[in-house]
HTML snippet that shows the backbone in 3Dmol.js (N, CA, C, O; Angstrom):
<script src="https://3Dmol.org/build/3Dmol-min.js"></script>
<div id="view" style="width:600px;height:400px;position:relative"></div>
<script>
const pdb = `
ATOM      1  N   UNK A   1       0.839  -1.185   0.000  1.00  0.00           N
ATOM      2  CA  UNK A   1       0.000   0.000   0.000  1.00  0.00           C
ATOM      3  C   UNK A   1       0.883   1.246   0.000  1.00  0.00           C
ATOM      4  O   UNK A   1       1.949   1.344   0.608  1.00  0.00           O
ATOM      5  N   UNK A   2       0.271   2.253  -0.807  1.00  0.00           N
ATOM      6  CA  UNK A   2       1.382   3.242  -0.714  1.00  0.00           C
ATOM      7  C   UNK A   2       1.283   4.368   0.076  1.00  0.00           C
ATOM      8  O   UNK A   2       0.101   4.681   0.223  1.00  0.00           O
ATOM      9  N   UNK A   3       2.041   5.090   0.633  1.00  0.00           N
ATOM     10  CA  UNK A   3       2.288   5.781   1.947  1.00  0.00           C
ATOM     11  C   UNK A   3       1.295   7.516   1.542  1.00  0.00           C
ATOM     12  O   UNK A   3       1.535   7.696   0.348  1.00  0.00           O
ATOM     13  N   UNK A   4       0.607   8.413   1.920  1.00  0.00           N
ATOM     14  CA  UNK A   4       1.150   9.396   1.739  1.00  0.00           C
ATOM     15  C   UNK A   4       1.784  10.611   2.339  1.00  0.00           C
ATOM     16  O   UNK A   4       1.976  10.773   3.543  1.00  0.00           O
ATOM     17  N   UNK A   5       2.165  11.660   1.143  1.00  0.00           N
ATOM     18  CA  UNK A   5       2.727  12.386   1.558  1.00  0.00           C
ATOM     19  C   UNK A   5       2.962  13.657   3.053  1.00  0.00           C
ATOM     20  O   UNK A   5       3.903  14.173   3.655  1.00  0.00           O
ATOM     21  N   UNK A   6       1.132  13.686   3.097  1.00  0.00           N
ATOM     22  CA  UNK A   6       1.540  14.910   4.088  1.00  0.00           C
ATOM     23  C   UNK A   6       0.455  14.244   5.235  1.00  0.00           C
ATOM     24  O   UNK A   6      -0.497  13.592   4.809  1.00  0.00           O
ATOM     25  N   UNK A   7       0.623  14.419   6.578  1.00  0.00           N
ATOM     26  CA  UNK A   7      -0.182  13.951   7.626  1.00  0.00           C
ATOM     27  C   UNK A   7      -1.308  14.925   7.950  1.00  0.00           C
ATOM     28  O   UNK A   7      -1.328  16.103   7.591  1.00  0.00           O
ATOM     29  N   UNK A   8      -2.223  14.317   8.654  1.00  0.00           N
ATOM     30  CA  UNK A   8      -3.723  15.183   8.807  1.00  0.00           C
ATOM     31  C   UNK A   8      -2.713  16.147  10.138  1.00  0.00           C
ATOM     32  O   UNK A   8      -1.945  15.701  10.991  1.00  0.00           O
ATOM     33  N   UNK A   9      -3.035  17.263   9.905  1.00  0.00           N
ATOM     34  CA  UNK A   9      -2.805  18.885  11.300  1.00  0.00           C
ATOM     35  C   UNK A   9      -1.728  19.637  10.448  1.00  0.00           C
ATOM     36  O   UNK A   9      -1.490  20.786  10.819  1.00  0.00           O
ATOM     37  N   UNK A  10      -0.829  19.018   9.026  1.00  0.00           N
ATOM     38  CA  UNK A  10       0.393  19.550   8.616  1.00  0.00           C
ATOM     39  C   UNK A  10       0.031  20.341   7.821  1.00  0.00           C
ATOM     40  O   UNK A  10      -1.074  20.137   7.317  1.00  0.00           O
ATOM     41  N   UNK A  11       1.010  21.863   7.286  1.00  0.00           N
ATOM     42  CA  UNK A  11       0.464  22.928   6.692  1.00  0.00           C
ATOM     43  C   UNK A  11       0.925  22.975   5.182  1.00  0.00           C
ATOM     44  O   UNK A  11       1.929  23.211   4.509  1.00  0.00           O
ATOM     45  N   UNK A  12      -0.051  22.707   5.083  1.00  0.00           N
ATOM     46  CA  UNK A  12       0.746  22.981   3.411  1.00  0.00           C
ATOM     47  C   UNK A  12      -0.029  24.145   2.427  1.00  0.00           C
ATOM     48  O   UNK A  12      -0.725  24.984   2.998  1.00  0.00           O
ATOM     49  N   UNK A  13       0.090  24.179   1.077  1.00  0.00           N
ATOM     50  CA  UNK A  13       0.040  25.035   0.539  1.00  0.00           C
ATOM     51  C   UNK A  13      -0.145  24.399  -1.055  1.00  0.00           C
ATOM     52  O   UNK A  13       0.122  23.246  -1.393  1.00  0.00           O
ATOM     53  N   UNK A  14      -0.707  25.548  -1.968  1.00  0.00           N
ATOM     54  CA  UNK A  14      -0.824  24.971  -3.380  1.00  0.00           C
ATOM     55  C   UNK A  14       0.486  25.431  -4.407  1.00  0.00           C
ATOM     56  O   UNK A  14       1.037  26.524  -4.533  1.00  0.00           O
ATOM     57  N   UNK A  15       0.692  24.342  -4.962  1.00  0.00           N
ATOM     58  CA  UNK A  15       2.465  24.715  -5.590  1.00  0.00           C
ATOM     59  C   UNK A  15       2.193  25.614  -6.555  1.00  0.00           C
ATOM     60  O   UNK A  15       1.509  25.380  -7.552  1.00  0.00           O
ATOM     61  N   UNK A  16       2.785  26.785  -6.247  1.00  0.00           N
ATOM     62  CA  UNK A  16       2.509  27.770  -7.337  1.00  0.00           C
ATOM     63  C   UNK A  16       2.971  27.790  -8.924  1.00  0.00           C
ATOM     64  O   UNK A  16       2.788  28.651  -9.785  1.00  0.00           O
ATOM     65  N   UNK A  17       3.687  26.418  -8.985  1.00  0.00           N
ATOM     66  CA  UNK A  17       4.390  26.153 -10.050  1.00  0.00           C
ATOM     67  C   UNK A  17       3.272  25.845 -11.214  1.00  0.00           C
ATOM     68  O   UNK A  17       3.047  26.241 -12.358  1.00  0.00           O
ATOM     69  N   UNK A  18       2.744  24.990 -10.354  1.00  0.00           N
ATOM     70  CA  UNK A  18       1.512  24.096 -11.173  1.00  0.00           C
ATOM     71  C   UNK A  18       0.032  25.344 -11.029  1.00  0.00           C
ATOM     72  O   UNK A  18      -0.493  25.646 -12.100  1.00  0.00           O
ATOM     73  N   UNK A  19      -0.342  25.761 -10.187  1.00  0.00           N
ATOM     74  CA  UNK A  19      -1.608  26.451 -10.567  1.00  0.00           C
ATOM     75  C   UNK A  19      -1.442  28.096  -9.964  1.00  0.00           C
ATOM     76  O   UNK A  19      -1.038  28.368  -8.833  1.00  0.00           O
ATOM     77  N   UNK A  20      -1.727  28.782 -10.682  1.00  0.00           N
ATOM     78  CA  UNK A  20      -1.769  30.519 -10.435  1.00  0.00           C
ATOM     79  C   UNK A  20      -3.207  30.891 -10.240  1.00  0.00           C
ATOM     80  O   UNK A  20      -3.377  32.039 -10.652  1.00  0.00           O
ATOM     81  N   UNK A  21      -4.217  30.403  -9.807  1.00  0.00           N
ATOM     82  CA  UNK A  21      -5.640  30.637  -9.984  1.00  0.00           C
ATOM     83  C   UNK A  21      -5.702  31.397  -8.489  1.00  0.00           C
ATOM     84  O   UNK A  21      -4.858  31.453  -7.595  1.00  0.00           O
ATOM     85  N   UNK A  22      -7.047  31.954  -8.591  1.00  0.00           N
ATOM     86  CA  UNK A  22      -7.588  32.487  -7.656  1.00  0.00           C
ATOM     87  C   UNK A  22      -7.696  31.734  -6.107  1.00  0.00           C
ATOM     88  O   UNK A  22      -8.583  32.158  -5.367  1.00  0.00           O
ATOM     89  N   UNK A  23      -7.094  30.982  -5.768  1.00  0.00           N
ATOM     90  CA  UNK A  23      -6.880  30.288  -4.878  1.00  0.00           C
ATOM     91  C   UNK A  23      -6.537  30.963  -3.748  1.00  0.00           C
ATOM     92  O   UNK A  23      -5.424  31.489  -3.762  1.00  0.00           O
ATOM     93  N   UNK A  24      -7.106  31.066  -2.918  1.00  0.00           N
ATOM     94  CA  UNK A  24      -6.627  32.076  -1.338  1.00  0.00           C
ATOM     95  C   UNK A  24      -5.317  31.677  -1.043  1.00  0.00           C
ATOM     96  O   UNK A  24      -5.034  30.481  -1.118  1.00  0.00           O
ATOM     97  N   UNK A  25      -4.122  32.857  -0.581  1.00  0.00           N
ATOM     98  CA  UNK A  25      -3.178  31.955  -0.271  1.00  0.00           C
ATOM     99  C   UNK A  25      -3.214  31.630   1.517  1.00  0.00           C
ATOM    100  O   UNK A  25      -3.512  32.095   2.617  1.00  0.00           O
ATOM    101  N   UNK A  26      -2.677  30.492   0.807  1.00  0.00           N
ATOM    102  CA  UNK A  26      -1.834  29.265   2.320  1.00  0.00           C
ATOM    103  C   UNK A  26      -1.777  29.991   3.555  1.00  0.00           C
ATOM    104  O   UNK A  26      -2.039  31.187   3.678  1.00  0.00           O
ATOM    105  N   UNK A  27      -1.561  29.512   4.107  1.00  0.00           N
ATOM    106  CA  UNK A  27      -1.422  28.202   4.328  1.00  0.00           C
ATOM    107  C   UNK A  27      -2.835  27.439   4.507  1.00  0.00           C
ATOM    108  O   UNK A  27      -3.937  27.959   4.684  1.00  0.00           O
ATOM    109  N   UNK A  28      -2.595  26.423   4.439  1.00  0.00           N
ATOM    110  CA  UNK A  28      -3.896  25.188   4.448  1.00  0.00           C
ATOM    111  C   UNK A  28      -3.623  24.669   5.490  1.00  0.00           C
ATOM    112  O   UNK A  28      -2.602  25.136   5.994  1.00  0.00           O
ATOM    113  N   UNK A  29      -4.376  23.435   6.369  1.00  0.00           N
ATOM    114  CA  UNK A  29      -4.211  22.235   6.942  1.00  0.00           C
ATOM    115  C   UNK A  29      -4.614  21.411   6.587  1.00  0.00           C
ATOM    116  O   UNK A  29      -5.722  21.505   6.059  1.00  0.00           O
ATOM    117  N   UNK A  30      -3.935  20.082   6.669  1.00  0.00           N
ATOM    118  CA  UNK A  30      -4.799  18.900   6.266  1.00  0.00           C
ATOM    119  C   UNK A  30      -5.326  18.626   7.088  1.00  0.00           C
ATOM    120  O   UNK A  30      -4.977  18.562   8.266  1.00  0.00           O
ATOM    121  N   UNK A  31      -6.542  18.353   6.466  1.00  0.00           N
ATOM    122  CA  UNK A  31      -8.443  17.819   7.552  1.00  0.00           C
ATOM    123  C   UNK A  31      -8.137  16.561   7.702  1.00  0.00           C
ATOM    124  O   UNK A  31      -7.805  16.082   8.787  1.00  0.00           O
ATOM    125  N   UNK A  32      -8.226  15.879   6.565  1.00  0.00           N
ATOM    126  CA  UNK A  32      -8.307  14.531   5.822  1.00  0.00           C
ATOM    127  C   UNK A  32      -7.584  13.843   5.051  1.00  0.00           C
ATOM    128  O   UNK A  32      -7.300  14.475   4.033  1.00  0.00           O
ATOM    129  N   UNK A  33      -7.072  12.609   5.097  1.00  0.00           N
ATOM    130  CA  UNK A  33      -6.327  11.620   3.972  1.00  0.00           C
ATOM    131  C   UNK A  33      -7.395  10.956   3.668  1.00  0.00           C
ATOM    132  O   UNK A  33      -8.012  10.377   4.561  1.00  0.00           O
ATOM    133  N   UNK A  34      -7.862  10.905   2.211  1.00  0.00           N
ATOM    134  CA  UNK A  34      -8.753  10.112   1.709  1.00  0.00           C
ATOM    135  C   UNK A  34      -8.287   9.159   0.845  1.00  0.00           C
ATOM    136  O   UNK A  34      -7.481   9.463  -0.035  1.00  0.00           O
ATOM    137  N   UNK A  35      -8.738   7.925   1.001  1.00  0.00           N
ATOM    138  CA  UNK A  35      -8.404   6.811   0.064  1.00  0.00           C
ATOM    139  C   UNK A  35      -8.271   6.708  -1.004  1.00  0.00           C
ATOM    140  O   UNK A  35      -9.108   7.198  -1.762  1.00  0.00           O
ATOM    141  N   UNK A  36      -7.029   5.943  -1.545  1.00  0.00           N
ATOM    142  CA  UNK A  36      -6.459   6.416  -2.749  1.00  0.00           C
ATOM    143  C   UNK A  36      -6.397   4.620  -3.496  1.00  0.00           C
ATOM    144  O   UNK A  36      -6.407   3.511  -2.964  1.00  0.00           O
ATOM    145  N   UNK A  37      -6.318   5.191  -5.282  1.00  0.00           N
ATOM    146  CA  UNK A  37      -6.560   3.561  -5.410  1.00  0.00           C
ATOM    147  C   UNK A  37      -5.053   3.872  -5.794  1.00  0.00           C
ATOM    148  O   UNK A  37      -4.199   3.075  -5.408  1.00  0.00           O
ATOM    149  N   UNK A  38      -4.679   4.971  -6.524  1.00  0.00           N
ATOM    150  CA  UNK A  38      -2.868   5.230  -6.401  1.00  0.00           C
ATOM    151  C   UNK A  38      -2.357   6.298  -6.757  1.00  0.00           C
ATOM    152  O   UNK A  38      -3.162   7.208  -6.958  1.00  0.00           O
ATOM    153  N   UNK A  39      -0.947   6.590  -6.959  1.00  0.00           N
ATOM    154  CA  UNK A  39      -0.456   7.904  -5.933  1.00  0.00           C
ATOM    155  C   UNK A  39      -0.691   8.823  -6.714  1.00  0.00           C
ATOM    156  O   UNK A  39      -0.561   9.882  -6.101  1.00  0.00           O
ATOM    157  N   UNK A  40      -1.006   9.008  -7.880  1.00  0.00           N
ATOM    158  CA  UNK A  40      -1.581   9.933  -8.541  1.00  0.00           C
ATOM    159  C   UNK A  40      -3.441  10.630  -8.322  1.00  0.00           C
ATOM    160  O   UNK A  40      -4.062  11.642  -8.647  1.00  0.00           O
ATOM    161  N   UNK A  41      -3.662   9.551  -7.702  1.00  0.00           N
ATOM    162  CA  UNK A  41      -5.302  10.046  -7.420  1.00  0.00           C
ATOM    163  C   UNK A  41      -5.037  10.517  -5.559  1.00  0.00           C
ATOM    164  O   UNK A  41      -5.686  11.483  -5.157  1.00  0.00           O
ATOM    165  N   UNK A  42      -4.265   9.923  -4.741  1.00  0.00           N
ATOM    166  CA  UNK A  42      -4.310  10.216  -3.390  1.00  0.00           C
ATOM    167  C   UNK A  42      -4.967  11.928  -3.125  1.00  0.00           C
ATOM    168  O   UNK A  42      -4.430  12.765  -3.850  1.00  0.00           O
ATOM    169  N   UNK A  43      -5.760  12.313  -2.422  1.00  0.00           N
ATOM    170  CA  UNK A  43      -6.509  13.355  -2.217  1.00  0.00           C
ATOM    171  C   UNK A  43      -6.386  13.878  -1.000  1.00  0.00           C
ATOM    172  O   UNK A  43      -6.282  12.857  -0.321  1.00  0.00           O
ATOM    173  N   UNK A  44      -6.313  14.964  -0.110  1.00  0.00           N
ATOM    174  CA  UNK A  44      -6.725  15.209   0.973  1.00  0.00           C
ATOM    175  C   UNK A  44      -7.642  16.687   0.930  1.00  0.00           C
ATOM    176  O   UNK A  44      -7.782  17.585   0.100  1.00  0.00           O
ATOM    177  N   UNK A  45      -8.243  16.369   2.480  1.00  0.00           N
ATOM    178  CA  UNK A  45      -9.243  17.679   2.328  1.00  0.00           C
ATOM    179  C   UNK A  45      -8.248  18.610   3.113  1.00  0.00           C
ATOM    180  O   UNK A  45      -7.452  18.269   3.988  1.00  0.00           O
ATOM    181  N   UNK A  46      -8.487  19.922   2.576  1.00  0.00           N
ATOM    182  CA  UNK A  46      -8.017  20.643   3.425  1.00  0.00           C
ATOM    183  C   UNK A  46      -8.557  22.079   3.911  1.00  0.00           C
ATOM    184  O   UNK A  46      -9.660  22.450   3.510  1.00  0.00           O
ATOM    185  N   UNK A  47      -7.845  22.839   4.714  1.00  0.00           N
ATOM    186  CA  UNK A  47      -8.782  24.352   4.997  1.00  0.00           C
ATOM    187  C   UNK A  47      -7.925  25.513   5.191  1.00  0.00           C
ATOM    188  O   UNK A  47      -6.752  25.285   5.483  1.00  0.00           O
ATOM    189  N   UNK A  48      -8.304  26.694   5.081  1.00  0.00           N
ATOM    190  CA  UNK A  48      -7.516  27.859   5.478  1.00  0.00           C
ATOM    191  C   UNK A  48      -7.866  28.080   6.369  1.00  0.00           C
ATOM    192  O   UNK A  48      -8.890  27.452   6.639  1.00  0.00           O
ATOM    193  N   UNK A  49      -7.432  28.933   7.328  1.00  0.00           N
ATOM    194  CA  UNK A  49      -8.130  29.937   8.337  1.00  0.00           C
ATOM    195  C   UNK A  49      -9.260  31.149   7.456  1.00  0.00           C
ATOM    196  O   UNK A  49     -10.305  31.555   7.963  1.00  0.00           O
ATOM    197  N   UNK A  50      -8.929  31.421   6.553  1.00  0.00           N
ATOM    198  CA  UNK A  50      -9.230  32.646   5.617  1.00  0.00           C
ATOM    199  C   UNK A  50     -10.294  32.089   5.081  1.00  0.00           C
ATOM    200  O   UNK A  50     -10.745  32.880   4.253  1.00  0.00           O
ATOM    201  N   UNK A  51     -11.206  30.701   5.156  1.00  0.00           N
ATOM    202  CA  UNK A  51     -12.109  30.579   4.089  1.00  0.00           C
ATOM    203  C   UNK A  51     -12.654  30.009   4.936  1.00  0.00           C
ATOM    204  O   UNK A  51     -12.006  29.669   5.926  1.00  0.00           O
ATOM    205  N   UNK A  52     -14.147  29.689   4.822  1.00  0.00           N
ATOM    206  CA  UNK A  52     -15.385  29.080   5.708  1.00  0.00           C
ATOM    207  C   UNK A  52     -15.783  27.963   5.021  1.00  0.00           C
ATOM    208  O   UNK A  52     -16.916  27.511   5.191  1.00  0.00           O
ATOM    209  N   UNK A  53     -14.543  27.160   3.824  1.00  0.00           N
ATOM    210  CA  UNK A  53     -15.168  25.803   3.510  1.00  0.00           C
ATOM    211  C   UNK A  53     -13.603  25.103   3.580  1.00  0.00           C
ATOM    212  O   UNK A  53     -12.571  25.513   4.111  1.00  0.00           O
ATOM    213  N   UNK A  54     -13.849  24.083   2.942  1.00  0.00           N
ATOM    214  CA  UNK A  54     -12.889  23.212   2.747  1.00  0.00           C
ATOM    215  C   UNK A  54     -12.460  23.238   1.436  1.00  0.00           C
ATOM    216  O   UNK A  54     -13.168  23.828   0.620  1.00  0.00           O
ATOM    217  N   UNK A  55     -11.107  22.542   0.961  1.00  0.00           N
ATOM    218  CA  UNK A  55     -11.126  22.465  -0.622  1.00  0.00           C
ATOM    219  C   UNK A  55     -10.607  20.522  -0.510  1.00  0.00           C
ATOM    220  O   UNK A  55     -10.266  19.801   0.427  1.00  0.00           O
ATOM    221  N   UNK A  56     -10.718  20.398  -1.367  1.00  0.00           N
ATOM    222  CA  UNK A  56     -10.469  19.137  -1.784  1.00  0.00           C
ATOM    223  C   UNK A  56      -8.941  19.128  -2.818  1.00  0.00           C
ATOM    224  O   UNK A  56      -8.925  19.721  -3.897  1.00  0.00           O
ATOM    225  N   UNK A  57      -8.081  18.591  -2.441  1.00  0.00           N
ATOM    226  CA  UNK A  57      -6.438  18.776  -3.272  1.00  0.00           C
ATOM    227  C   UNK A  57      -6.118  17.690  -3.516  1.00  0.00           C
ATOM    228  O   UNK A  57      -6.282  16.706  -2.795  1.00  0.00           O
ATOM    229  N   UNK A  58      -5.592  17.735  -4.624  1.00  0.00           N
ATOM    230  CA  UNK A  58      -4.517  16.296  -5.086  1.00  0.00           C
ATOM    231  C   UNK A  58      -3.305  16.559  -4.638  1.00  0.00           C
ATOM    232  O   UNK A  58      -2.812  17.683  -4.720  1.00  0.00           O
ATOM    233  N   UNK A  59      -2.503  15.199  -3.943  1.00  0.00           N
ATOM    234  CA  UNK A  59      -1.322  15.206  -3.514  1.00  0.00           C
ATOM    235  C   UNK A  59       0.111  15.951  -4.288  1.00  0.00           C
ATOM    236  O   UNK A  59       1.215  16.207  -3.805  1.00  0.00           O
ATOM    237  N   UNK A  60      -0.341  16.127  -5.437  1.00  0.00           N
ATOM    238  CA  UNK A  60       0.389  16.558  -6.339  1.00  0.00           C
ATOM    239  C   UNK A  60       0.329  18.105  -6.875  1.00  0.00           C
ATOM    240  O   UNK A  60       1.100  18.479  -7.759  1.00  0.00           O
ATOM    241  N   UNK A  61      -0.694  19.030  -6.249  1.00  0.00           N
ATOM    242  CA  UNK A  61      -0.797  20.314  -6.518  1.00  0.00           C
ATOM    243  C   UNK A  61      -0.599  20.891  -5.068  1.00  0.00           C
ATOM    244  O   UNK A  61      -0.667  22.105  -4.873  1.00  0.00           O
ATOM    245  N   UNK A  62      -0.359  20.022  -4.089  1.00  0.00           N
ATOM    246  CA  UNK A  62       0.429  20.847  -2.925  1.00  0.00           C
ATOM    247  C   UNK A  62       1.779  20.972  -2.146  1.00  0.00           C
ATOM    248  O   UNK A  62       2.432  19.964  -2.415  1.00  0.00           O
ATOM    249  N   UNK A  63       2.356  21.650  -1.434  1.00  0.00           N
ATOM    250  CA  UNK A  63       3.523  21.273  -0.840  1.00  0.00           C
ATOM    251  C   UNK A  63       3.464  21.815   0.436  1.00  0.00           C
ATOM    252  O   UNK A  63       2.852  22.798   0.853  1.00  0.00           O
ATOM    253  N   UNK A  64       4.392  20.805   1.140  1.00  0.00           N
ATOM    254  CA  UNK A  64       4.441  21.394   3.227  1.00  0.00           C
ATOM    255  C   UNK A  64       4.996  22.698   2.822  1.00  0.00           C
ATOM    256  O   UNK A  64       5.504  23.017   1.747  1.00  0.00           O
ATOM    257  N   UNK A  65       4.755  23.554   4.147  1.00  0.00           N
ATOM    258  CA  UNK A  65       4.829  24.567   4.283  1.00  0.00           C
ATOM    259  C   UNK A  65       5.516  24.349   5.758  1.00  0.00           C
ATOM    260  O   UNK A  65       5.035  23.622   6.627  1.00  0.00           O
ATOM    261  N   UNK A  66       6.853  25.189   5.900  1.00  0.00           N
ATOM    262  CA  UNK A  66       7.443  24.597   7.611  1.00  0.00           C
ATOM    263  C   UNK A  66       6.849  25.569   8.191  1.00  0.00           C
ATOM    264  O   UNK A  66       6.511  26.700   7.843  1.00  0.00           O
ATOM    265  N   UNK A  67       6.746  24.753   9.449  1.00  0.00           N
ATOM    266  CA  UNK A  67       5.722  25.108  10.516  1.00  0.00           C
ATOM    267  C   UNK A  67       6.878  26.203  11.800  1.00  0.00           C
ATOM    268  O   UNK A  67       6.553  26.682  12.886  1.00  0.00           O
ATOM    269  N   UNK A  68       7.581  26.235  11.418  1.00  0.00           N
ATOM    270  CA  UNK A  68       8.551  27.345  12.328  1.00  0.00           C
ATOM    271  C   UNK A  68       9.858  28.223  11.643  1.00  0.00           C
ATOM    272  O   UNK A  68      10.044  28.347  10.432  1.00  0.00           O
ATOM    273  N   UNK A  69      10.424  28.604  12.360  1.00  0.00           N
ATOM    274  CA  UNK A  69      11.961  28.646  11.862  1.00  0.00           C
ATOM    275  C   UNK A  69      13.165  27.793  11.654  1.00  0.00           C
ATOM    276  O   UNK A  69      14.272  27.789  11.115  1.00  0.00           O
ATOM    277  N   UNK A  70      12.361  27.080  12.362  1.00  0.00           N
ATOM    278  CA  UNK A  70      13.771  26.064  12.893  1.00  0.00           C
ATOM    279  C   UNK A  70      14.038  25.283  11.186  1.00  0.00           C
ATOM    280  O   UNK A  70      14.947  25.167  10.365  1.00  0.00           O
ATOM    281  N   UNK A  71      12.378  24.828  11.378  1.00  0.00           N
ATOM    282  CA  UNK A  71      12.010  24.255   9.576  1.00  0.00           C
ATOM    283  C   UNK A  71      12.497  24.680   8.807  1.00  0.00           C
ATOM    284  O   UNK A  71      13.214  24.093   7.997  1.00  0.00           O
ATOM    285  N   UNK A  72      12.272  25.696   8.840  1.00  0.00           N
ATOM    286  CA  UNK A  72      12.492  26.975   7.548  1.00  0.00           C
ATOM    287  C   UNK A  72      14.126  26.900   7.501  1.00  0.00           C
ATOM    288  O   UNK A  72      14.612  26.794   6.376  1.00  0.00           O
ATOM    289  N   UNK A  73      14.947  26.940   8.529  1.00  0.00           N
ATOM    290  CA  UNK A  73      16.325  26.833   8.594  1.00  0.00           C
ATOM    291  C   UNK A  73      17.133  25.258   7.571  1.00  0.00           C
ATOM    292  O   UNK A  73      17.984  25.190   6.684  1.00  0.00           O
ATOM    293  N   UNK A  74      16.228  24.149   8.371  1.00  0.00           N
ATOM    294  CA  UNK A  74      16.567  22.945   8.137  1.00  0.00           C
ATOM    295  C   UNK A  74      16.389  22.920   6.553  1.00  0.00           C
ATOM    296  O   UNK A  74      17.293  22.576   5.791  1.00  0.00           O
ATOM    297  N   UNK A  75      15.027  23.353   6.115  1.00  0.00           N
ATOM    298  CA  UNK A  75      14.868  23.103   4.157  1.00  0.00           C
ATOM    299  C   UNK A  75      15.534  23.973   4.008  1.00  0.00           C
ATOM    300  O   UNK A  75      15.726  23.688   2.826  1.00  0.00           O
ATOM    301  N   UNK A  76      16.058  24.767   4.126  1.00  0.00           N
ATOM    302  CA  UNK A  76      16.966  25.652   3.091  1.00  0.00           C
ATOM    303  C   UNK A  76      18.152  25.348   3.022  1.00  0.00           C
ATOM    304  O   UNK A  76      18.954  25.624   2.129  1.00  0.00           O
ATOM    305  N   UNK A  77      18.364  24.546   4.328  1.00  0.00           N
ATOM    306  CA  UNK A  77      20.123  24.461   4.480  1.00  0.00           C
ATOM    307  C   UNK A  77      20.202  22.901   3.486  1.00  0.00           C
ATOM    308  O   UNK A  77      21.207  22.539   2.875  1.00  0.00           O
ATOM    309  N   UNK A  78      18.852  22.136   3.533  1.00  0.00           N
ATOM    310  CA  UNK A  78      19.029  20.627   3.056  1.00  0.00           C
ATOM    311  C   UNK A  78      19.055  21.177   1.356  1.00  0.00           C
ATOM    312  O   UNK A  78      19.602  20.422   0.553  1.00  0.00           O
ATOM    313  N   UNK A  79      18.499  22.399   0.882  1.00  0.00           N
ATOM    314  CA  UNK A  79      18.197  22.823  -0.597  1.00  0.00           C
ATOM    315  C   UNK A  79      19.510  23.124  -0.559  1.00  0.00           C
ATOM    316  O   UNK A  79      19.724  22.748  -1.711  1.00  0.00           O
ATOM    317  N   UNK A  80      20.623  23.511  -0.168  1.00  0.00           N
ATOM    318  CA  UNK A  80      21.760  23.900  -0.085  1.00  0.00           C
ATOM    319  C   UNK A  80      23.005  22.703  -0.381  1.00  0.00           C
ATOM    320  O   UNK A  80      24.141  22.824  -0.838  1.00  0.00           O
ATOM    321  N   UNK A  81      22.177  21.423   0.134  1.00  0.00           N
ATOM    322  CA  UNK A  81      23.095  20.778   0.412  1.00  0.00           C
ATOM    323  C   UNK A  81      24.243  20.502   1.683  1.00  0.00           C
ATOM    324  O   UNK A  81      25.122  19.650   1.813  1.00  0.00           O
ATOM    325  N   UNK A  82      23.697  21.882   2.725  1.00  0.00           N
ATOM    326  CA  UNK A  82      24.295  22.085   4.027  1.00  0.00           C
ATOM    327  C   UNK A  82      23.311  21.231   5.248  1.00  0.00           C
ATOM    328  O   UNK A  82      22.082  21.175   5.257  1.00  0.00           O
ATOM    329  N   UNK A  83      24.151  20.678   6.129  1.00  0.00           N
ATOM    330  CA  UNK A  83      23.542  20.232   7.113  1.00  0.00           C
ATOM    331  C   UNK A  83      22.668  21.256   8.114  1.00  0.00           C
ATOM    332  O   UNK A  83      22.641  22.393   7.641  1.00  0.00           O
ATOM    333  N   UNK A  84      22.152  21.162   9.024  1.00  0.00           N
ATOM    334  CA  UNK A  84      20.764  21.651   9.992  1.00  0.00           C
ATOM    335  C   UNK A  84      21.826  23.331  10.492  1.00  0.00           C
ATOM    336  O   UNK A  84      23.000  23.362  10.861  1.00  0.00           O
ATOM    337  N   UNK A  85      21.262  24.023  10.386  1.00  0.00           N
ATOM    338  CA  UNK A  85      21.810  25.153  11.074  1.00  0.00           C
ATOM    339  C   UNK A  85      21.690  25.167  12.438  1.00  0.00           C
ATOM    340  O   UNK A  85      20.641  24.835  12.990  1.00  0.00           O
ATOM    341  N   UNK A  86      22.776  25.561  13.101  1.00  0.00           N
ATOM    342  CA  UNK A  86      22.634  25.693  14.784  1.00  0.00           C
ATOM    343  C   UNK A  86      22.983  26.923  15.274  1.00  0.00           C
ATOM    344  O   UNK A  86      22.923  27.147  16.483  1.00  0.00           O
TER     345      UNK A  86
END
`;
const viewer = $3Dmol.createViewer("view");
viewer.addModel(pdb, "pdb");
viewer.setStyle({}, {cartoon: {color: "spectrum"}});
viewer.zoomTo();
viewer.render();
</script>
């Protein structure tokens, strides 16, 4: 069975690479992992603070969003190729 990517409470966001639409920005949370028959269909629900519904996303039009600094330190230094900043 295949794993996915982001866990239900984690913040993510819509990859701006793939869609420029009117989309409120991010951050999101994931509500929901919904059942997937495979990794191209995997779905989760998710929400803003900024909107009074939910949206429904494919695993593939979103990405985590780090949840601190520390995060924010660690992906940039791993995009770098540098180990964890201290």
């Amino acid at each position: 069975m295949d794993t996915h990517k982001f866990a239900v409470g984690q913040a993510v966001d819509f990859d701006l690479k793939l869609s420029r639409s009117m989309k409120s920005s991010g951050p999101y949370e994931v509500l929901r992992v919904l059942p997937a028959e495979d990794a191209r269909s995997r779905t989760y629900r998710i929400k803003s603070k900024t909107e009074a519904f939910e949206r429904s996303a494919k695993e593939y039009e979103i990405v985590a969003v780090p949840s601190s600094a520390g995060d924010l330190a660690e992906t940039f230094g791993a995009l770098a190729g540098a180990g964890p900043v201290r």
